[in-house]
N, C-alpha and C positions, 0 to 999 in steps of 0.2 A: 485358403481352402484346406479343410480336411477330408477326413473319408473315415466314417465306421461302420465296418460289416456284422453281419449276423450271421451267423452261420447256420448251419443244418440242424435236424434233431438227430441224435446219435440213436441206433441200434440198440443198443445198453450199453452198459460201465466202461465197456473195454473200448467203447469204439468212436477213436479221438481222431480220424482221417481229416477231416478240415483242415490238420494243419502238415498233410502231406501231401494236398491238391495247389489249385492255382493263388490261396488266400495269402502265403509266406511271398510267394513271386510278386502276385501282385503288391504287397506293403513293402515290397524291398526295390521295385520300379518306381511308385508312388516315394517312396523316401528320398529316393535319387533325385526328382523330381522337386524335391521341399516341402513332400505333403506329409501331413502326419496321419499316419493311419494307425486304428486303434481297431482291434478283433479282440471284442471281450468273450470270457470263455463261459459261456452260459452254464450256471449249474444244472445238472440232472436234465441234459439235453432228452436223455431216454426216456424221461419223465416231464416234458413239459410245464412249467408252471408258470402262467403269465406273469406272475407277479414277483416269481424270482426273479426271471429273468429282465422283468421291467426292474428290479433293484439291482442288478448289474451293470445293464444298460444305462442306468443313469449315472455314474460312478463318472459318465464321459460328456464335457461340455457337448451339446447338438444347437447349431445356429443355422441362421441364416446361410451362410457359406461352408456349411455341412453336405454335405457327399455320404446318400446312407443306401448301401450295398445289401441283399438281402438274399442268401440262397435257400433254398427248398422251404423249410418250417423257418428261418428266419425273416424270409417274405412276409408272412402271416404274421409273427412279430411285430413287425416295423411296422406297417398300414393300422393294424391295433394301434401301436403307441401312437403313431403319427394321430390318431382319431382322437384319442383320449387328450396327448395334451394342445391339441392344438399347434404344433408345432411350426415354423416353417423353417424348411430344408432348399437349399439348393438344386439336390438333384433324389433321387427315389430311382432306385435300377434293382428291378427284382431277377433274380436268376433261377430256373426252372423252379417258379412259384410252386409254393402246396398251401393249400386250406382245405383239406376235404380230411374229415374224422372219419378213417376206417377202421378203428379199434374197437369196435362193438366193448360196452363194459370198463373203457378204460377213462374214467373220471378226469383224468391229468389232461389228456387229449379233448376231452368233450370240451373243457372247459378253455381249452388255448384255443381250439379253433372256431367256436361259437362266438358271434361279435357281428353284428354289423359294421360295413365298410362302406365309411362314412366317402361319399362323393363328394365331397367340398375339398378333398386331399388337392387333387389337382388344379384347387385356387392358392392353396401354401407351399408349391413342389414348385418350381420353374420349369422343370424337366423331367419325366417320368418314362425310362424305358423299361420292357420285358424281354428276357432273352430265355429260348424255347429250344430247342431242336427237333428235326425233323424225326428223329428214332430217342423220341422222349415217351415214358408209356401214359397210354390213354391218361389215366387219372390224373396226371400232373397236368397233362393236356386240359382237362376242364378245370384244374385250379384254376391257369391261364385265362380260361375264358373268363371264367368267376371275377376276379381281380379286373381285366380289360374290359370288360362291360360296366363294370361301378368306376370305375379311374381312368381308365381308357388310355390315351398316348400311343406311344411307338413300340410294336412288338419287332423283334429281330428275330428269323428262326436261323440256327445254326444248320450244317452238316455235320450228323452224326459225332453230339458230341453226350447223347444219352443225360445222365439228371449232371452234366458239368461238374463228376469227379476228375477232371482232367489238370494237367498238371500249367498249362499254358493258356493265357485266356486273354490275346492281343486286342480281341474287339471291346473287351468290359474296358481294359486302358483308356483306349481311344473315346470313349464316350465318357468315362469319368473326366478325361483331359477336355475333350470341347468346350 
């Protein structure tokens, strides 16, 4: 087994948190473990580009017994790619999913989040959770729905753990491990 995440869209330039929240803990539990985890650093996360980012993201074997981890605008990533190539993955676990373009004007975003999401994902996924929280704001809240109404599976809502900058994250473990 492996595991590759995606992480967030960043803020702008400056803003590289991903790798001060649960991503370092969890690939250093995950190693412990024997898994190889791989957190590619998506370029101009502030600026979305599918298609850079899809030439990042493929830089890393994805199979069958692939473990693909997705939080916020990497969610939307992952389900993209998973659409386009056809892929199958072992497990598909989105973390406070986003797909909703609210940059009025911002080209970079229209064009990452605009895609059909393709329903056939969960005939190549074995396993597909969402993890939400209960003090998550509205909008991410109907990413969520968006996503679980085409893909459907197992939604998890946390307590207050807000869009999962958090530094500890023992339930994503536990469900990567099953």
């Amino acid at each position: 087994m492996k595991c590759v995440i995606a992480h967030w869209c960043a803020n702008d330039s400056d803003d590289h948190d991903y790798n001060k929240h649960w991503m370092p803990r969890l690939k250093k539990e995950l190693n412990l473990k024997n898994i190889e985890v791989e957190i590619p650093v998506m370029p101009s996360s502030w600026q979305p580009d599918y298609e850079k980012f899809k030439n990042e993201f493929e830089k890393y074997a994805i199979d069958e017994n692939t473990v693909l981890v997705g939080h916020s605008c990497g969610c939307a990533f992952l389900v993209r790619w998973l659409w386009e190539t056809e892929k199958r993955v072992s497990k598909l676990i989105l973390v406070a999913p986003w797909n909703i373009n609210i940059s009025e004007g911002n080209v970079y975003k229209e064009k990452f989040y605009t895609y059909p999401i393709d329903k056939d994902i969960q005939n190549r996924v074995d396993k597909i959770t969402m993890f939400t929280s209960d003090n998550e704001k509205e909008a991410w809240k109907e990413s969520l729905k968006i996503f679980h109404k085409a893909i459907g599976w197992k939604i998890i809502e946390l307590k207050s753990r807000g869009h999962y900058r958090i530094q500890e994250f023992p339930e994503l473990l536990k469900i990567i491990l099953e």
